[in-house]
ZADO-1210 file (C-alpha; in nm, 4 decimals, padded with zeros to 6 digits):
<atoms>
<atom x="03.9369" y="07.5804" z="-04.9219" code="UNK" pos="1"/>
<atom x="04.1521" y="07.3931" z="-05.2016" code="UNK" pos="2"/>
<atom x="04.4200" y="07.7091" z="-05.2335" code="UNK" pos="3"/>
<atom x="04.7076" y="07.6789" z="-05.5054" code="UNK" pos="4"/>
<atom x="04.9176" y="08.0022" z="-05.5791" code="UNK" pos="5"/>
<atom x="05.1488" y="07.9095" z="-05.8807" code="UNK" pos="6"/>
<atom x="05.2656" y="08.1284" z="-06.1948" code="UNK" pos="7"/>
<atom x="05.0067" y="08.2668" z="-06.4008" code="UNK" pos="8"/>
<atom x="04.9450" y="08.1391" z="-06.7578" code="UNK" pos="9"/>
<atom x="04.7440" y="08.2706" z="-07.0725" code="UNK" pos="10"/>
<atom x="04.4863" y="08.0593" z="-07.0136" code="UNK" pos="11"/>
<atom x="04.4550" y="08.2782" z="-06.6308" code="UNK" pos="12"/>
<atom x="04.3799" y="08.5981" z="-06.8462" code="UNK" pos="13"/>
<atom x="03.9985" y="08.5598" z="-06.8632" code="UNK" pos="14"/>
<atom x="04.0114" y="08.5441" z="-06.4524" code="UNK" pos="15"/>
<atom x="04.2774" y="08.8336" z="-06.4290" code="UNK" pos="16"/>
<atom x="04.0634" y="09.0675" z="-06.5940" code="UNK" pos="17"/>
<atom x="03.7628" y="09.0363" z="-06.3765" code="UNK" pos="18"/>
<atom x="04.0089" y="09.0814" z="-06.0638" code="UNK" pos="19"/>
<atom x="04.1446" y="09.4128" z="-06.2467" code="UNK" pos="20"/>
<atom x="03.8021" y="09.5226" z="-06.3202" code="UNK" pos="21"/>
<atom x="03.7349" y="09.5252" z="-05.9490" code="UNK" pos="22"/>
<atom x="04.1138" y="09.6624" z="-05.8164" code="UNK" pos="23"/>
<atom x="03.9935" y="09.9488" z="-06.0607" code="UNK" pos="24"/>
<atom x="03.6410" y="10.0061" z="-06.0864" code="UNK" pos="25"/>
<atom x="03.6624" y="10.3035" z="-06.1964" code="UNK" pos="26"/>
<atom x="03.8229" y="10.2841" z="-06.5062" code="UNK" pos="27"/>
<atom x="03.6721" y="10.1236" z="-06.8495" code="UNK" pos="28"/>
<atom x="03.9283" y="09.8514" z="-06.9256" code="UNK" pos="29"/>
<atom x="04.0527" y="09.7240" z="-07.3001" code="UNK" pos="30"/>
<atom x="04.0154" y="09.3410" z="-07.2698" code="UNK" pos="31"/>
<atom x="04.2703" y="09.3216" z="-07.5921" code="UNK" pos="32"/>
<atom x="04.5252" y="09.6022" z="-07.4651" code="UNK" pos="33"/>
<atom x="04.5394" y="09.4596" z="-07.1517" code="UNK" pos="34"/>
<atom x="04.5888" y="09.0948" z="-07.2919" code="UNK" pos="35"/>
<atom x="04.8470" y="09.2012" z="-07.5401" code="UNK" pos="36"/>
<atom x="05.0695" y="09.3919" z="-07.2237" code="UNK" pos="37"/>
<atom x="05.0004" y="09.0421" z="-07.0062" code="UNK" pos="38"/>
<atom x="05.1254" y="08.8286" z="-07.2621" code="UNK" pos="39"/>
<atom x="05.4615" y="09.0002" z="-07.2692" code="UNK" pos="40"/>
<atom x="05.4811" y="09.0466" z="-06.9128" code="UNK" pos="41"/>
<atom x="05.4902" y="08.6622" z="-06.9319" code="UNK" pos="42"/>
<atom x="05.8052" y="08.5605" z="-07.0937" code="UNK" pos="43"/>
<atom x="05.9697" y="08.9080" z="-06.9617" code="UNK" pos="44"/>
<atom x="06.2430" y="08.7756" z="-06.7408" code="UNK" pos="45"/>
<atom x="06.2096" y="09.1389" z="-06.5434" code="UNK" pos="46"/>
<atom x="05.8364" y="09.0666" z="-06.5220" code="UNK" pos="47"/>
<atom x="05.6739" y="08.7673" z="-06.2549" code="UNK" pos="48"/>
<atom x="05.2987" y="08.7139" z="-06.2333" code="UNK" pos="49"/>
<atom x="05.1470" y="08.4736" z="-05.9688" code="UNK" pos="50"/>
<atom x="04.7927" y="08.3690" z="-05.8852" code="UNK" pos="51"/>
<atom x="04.5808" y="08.2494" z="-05.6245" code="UNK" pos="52"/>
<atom x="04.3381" y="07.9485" z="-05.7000" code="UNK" pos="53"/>
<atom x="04.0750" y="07.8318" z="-05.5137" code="UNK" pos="54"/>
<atom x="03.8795" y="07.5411" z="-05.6560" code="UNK" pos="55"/>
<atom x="03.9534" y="07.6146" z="-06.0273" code="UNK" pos="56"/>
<atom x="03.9046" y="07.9553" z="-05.9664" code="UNK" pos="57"/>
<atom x="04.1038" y="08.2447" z="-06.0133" code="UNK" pos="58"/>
<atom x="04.0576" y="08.4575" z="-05.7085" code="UNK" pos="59"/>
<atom x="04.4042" y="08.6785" z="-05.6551" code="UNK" pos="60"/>
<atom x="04.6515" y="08.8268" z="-05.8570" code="UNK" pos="61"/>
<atom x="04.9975" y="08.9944" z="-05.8044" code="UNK" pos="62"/>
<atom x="05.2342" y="09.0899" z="-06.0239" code="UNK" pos="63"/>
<atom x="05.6134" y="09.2001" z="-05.9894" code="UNK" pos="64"/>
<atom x="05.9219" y="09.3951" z="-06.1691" code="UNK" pos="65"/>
<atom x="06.2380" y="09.3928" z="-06.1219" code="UNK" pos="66"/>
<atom x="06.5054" y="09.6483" z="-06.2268" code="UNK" pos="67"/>
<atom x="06.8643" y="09.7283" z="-06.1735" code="UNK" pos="68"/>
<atom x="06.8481" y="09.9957" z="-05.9358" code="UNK" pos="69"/>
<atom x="07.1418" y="10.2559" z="-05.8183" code="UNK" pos="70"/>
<atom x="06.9684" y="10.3901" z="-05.4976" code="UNK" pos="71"/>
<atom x="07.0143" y="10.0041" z="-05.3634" code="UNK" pos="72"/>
<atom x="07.3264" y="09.9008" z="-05.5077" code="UNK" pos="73"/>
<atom x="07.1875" y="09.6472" z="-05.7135" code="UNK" pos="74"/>
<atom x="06.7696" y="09.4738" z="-05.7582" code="UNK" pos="75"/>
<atom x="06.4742" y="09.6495" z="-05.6443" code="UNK" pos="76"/>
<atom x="06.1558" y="09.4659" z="-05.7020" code="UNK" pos="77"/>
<atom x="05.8432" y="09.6765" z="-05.7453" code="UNK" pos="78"/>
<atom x="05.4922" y="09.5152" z="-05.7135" code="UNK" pos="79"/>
<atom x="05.2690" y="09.6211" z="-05.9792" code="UNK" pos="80"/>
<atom x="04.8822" y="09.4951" z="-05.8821" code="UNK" pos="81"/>
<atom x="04.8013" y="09.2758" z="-05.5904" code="UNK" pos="82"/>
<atom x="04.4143" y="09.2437" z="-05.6025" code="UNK" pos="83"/>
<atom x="04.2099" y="08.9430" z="-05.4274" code="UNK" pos="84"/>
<atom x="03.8147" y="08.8541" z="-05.5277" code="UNK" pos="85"/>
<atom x="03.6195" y="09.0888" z="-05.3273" code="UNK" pos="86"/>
<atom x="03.4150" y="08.7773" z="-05.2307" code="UNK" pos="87"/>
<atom x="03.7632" y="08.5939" z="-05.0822" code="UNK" pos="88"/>
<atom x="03.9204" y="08.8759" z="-04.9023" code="UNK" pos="89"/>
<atom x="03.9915" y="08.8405" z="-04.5034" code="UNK" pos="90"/>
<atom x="04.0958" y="08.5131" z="-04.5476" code="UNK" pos="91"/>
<atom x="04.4863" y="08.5819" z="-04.5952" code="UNK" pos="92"/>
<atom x="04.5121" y="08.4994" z="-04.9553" code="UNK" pos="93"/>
<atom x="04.7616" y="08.9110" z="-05.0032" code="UNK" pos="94"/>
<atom x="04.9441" y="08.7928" z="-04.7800" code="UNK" pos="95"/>
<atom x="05.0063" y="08.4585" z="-04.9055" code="UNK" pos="96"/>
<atom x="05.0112" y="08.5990" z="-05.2351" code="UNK" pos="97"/>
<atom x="05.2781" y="08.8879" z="-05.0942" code="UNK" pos="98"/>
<atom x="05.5029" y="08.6135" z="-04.9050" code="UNK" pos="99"/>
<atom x="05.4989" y="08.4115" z="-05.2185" code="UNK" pos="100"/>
<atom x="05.6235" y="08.7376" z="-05.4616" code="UNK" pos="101"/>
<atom x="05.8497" y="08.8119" z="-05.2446" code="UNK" pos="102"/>
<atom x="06.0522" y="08.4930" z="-05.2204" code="UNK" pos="103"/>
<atom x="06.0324" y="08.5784" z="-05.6055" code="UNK" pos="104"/>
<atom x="06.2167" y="08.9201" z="-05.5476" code="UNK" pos="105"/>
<atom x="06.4644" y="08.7296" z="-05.2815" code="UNK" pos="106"/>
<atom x="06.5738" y="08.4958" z="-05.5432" code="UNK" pos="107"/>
<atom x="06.6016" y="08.6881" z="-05.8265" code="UNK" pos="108"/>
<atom x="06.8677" y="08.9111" z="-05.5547" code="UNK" pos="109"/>
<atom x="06.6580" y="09.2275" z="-05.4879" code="UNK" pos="110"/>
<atom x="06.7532" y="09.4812" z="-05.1639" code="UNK" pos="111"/>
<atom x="06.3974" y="09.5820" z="-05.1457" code="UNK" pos="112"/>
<atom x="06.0537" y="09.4936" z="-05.2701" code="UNK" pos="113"/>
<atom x="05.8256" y="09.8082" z="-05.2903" code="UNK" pos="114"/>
<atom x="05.5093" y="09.9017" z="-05.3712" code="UNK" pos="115"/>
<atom x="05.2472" y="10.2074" z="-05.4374" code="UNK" pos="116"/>
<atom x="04.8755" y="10.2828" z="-05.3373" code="UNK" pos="117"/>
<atom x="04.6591" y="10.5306" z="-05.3919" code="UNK" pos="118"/>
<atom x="04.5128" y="10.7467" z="-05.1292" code="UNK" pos="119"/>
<atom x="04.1571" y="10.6130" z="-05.0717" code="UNK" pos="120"/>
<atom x="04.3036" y="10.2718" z="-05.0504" code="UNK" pos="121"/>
<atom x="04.3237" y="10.2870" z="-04.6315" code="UNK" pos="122"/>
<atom x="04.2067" y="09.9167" z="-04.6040" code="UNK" pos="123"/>
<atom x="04.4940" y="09.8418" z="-04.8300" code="UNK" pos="124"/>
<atom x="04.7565" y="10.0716" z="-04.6458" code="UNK" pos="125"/>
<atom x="04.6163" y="09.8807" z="-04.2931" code="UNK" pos="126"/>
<atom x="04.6985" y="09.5920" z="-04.5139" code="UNK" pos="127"/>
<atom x="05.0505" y="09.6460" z="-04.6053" code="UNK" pos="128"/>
<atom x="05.1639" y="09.7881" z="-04.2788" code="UNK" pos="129"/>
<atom x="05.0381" y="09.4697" z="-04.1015" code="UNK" pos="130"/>
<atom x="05.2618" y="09.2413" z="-04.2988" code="UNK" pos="131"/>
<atom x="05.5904" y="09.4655" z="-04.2591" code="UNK" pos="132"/>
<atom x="05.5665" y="09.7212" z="-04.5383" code="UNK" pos="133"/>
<atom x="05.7088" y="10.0767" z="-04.4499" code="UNK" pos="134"/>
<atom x="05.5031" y="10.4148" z="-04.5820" code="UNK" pos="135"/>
<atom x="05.8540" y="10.5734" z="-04.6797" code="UNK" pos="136"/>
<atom x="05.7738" y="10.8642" z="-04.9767" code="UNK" pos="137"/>
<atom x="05.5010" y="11.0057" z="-05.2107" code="UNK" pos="138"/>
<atom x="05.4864" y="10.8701" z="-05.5728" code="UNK" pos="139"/>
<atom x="05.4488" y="11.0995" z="-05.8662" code="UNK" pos="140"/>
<atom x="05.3386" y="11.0490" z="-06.2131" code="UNK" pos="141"/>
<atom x="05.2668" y="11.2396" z="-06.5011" code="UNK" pos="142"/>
<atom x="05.0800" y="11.0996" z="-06.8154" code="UNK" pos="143"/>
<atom x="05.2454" y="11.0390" z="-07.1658" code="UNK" pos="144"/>
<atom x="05.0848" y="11.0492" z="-07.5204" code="UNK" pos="145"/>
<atom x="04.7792" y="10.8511" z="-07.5550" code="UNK" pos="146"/>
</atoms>
């Protein structure tokens, strides 16, 4: 297996959708919308998207933010979506993908690199325990306008 995990690009966009259509399945997603939101998470300098390639093909995703934070004194990364191919998972490409976001947060000075899940995720909590990640609160949300 040929892996290269590098910074994503436009031209990854096509590939990123299908991996977001299967981290969420159950939603009906906007190609457009979601292109016009990845194109200005690229040149965001709070905003970092990687991607795992295997042969040509895009076959992970992760994305991270970074914001000034008070509760740590200083940077606290947060990572947005971490999905791998369903057909390349088991094969430690999250937590390549996670070691190499992470040296992202490091450099860019963050005290903490966090992350959420929902519930029914338990594979993916297994997941993040294993490689050092700490189940430390609940996370709320409440929808706004449209």
């Amino acid at each position: 297996m040929n892996l290269d995990i590098r910074e994503a690009t436009n031209a990854d966009f096509k590939g990123i959708f299908l991996l977001l259509n299967q981290l969420w399945p159950d939603l009906t997603l906007d190609y457009e919308k979601l292109k016009k939101v990845y194109l200005v998470a690229l040149v965001s300098i709070k905003q970092h998207l990687i991607v795992a390639e295997v042969d040509g093909k895009i076959v992970g995703f992760c994305s991270l933010t970074i914001k000034n934070n008070l509760w740590q004194a200083g940077n606290l990364a947060h990572v947005d979506e971490l999905v791998i191919d369903k057909d390349f998972r088991g094969n430690g490409l999250g937590k390549k993908l996670l070691e190499s976001i992470t040296k992202i947060a490091e450099e860019n000075y963050c005290k903490r690199i966090e992350l959420d899940s929902s519930f029914h995720r338990k594979e993916a909590h297994n997941f993040y325990e294993s490689v050092g990640y700490k189940n430390r609160a609940f996370l709320f949300s409440k929808t706004l306008g449209d």
